[in-house]
N, C-alpha and C positions, 0 to 999 in steps of 0.2 A: 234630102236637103231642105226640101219644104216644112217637112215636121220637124227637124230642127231647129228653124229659121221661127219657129209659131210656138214651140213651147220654149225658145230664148223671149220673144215678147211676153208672153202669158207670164212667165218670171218676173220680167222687171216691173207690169203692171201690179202686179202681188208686192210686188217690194216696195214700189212704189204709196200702195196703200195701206201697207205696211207702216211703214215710214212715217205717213200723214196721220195713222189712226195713233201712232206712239207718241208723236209731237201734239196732238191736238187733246189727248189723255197728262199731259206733261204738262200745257198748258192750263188745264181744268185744276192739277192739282197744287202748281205756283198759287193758282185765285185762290184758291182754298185756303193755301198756307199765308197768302196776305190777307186774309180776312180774319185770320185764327189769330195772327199775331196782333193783329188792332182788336180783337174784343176777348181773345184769350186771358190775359188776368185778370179779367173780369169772372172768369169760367164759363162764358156766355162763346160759345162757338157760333161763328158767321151772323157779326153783330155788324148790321147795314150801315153804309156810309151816313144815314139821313139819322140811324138811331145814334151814332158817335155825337155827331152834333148837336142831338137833344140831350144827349148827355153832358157834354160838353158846359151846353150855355147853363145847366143846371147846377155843376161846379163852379161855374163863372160867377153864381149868383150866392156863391157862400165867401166868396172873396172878401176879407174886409184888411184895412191900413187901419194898422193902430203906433202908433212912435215911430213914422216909419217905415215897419216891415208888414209885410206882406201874406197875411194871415188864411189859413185854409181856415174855418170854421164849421163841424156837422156836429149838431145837440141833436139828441132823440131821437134820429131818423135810420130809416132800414136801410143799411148799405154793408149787406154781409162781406161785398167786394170792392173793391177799388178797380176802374175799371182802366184798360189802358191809354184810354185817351186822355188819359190826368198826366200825359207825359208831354203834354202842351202844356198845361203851366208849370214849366221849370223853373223860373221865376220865383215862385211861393218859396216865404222862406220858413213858414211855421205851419204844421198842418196840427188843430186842435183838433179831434174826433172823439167825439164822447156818447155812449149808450146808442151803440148802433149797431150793434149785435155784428162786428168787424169779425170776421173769422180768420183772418191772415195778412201780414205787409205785404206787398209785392212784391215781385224778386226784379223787378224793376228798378226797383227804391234806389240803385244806387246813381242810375242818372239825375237826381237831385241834388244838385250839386252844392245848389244854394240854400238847401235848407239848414237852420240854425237848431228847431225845437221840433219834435217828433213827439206828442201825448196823446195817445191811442189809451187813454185809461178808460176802468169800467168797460170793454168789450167780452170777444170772446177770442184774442187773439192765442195762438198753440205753438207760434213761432217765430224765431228771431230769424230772417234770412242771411243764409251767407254775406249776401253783396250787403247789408248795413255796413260790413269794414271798410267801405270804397267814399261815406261822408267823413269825410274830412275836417269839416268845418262841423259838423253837430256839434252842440251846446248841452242840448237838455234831452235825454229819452227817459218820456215818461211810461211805463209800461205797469202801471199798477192794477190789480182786481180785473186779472187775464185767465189765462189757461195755459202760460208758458212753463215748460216743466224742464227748459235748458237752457243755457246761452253760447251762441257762435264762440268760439276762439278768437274769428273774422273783427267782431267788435271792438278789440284792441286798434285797429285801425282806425278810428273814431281817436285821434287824438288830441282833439279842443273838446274832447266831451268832459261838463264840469258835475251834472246832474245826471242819474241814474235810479231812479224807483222802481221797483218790484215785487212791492208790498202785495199780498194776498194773492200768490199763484200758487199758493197751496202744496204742489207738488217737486217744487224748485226746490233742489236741495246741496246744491252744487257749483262752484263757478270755475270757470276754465284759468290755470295759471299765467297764461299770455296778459290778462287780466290786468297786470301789475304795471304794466307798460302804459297806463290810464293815468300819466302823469300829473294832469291837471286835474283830475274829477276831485271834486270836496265833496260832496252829498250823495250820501248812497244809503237809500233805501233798500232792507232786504225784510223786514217786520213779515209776522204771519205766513211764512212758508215752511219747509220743513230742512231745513238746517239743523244737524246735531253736530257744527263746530263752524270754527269761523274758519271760512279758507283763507291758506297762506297766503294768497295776493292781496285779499286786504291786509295785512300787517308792510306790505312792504309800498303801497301807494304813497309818496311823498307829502302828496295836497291833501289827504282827507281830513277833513272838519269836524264830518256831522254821520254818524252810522247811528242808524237804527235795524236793532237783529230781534226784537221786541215778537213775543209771541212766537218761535219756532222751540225748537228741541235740543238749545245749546247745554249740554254739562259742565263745559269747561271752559277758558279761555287762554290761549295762548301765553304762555309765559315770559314770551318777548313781547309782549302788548306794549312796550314802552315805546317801541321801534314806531308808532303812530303818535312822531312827537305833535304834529300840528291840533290832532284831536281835541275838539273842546266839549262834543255834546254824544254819549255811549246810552243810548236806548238796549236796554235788557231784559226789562220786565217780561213775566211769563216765560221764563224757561225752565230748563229745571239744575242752574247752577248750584253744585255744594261750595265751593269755596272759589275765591277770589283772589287771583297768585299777589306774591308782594312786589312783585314790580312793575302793578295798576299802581302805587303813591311816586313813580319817576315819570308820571302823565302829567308835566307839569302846567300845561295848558287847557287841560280836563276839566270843567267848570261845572257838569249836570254829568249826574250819573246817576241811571235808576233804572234798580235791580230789585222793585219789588217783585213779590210771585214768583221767588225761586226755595230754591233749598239751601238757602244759605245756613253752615250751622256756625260761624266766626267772622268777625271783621277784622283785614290785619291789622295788628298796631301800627306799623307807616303809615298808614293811612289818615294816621291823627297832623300830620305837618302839610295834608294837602288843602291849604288854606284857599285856593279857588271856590270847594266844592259851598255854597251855598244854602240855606234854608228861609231866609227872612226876605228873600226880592220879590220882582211878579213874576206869575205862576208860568211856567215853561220853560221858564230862564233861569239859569246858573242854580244849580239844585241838586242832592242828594237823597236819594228815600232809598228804606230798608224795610219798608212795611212787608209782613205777610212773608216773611220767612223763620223757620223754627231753630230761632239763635238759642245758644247753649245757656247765654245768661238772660234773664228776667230783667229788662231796664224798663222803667217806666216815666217818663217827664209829665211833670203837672203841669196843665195848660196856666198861661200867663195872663190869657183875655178871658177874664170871666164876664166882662160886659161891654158889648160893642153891639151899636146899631145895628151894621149889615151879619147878621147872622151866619148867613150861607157864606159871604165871603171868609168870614173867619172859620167857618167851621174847615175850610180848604186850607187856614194858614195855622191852624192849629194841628193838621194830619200830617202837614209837610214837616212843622218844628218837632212834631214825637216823635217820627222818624226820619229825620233830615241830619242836617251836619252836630244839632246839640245831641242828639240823640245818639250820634255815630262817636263824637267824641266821650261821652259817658259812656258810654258802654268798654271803649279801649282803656278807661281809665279804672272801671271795675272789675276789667279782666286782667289787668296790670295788677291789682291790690290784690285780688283771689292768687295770682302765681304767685304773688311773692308772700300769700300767708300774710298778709296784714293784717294784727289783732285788731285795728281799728274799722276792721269791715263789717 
């Protein structure tokens, strides 16, 4: 009975330290995991209460009010991360970060509830996180001359989003259908990535205004392009389009359109009643150019300013009028006279 009675205690006291050594192992790795998650998206693993707060008041110190709102600002400074203690300024409604070699959003990002503009341009960022669908209220994402090579689905959820840039990521060549759902956005930057067509959800966005697809690998463009009735300003230079479908002249709000640097080898004849399209304003504004494509016909317009003080400026207003709307209407009207065999040609 004795030895039973002594190896019943010897158990419990086993069990007992048992017990203590698993709770007090349990303990050690809660700490752990509380400390991973306050300096984890940073990537900084067991980042000390004393360094949060240096970090902290360091952000505090980029803070600026401007109209208002409540501006995150970093110019030129190393901050490959975002660290998690930026989730104490909720607050902020605009974070500007520019040339700071940013290599990712946080997947944090969507507790930001209150932010309106998001310009992470010029970094090195490689991803849109899921949870950006969870800003609600975004306004503006600027995401241009990145390293992003795709965009979430999730961002459809972004529906006060009105600005969208993504010029120069190079490898982007694709957007997600959900896309379309982006009822409000008018500005969409897509220039300089590698697009060989326009996706179907830009045709069907209600609001848009302003696309630029300028510098990627389009061939063709949608034959329902008319479906973008709001559209005023189609950047297209540098692609490599042969032809131009004929229901771009039912753009009746189309004001600038430039398609130089393509392979265009015809202009349609509708084209000639789209009285928005411009050549003689200032430069950026309401405008058509055809330069630098190998048109079937040889048109040539004589300059009209042979003497004007500012030089350079004219030499800008006399490249837009040879290949701008006078340029575009002579040419449909000697392509008109050659079909129908005009001995007057």
């Amino acid at each position: 009975m004795v030895g039973v009675a002594g190896y019943g205690s010897v158990s419990s006291i086993k069990a007992l330290w048992e017990t203590r050594i698993r709770r007090n192992k349990e303990e050690q790795q809660e700490e752990q995991k509380r400390r991973t998650d306050r300096g984890g998206a940073t990537g900084r693993l067991g980042v000390g209460f004393w360094e949060d707060r240096a970090v902290l008041a360091q952000l505090k110190q980029k803070l600026q009010n401007e109209d208002g709102r409540l501006i995150l600002r970093i110019e030129q400074e190393e901050w490959k991360s975002l660290p998690g203690c930026l989730v104490q300024l909720s607050q902020v409604q605009e974070w500007r970060i520019h040339r700071t070699g940013l290599h990712n959003i946080p997947h944090f990002i969507g507790t930001f509830q209150n932010l309106l503009v998001i310009d992470l341009s010029r970094n090195g960022v490689a991803e849109i996180p899921e949870q950006i669908g969870k800003l609600t209220r975004l306004r503006e994402l600027l995401l241009s001359y990145n390293r992003i090579q795709s965009v979430p689905e999730e961002l459809a959820g972004c529906e006060c989003l009105e600005r969208l840039e993504l010029a120069m990521n190079r490898d982007l060549n694709q957007l997600p259908d959900q896309l379309r759902n982006l009822t409000r956005l008018q500005h969409l930057d897509l220039s300089m990535n590698d697009f060989s067509e326009v996706p179907d959800c830009l045709v069907a966005l209600p609001a848009l205004q302003w696309l630029d697809m300028g510098g990627n690998h389009l061939e063709k463009l949608p034959e329902d392009i008319h479906r973008m009735e709001k559209l005023h300003t189609l950047w297209l230079q540098r692609n490599e389009l042969q032809e131009l479908p004929q229901n771009i002249s039912r753009m009746d709000r189309l004001d600038t359109l430039v398609v130089s640097g393509n392979r265009l080898r015809d202009i349609p004849p509708l084209m000639e009643d789209m009285s928005n399209l411009r050549s003689d304003v200032s430069f950026w504004s309401r405008f058509v150019n055809f330069r630098d494509n190998p048109l079937t016909l040889d048109v040539t317009l004589t300059s009209r300013r042979m003497e004007d003080e500012d030089e350079d400026e004219d030499e800008n207003e006399d490249d837009r009028e040879m290949f701008g709307r006078e340029f575009m209407l002579t040419y449909i009207q000697e392509a008109r006279k050659r079909a129908n065999n005009d001995p007057s040609e």
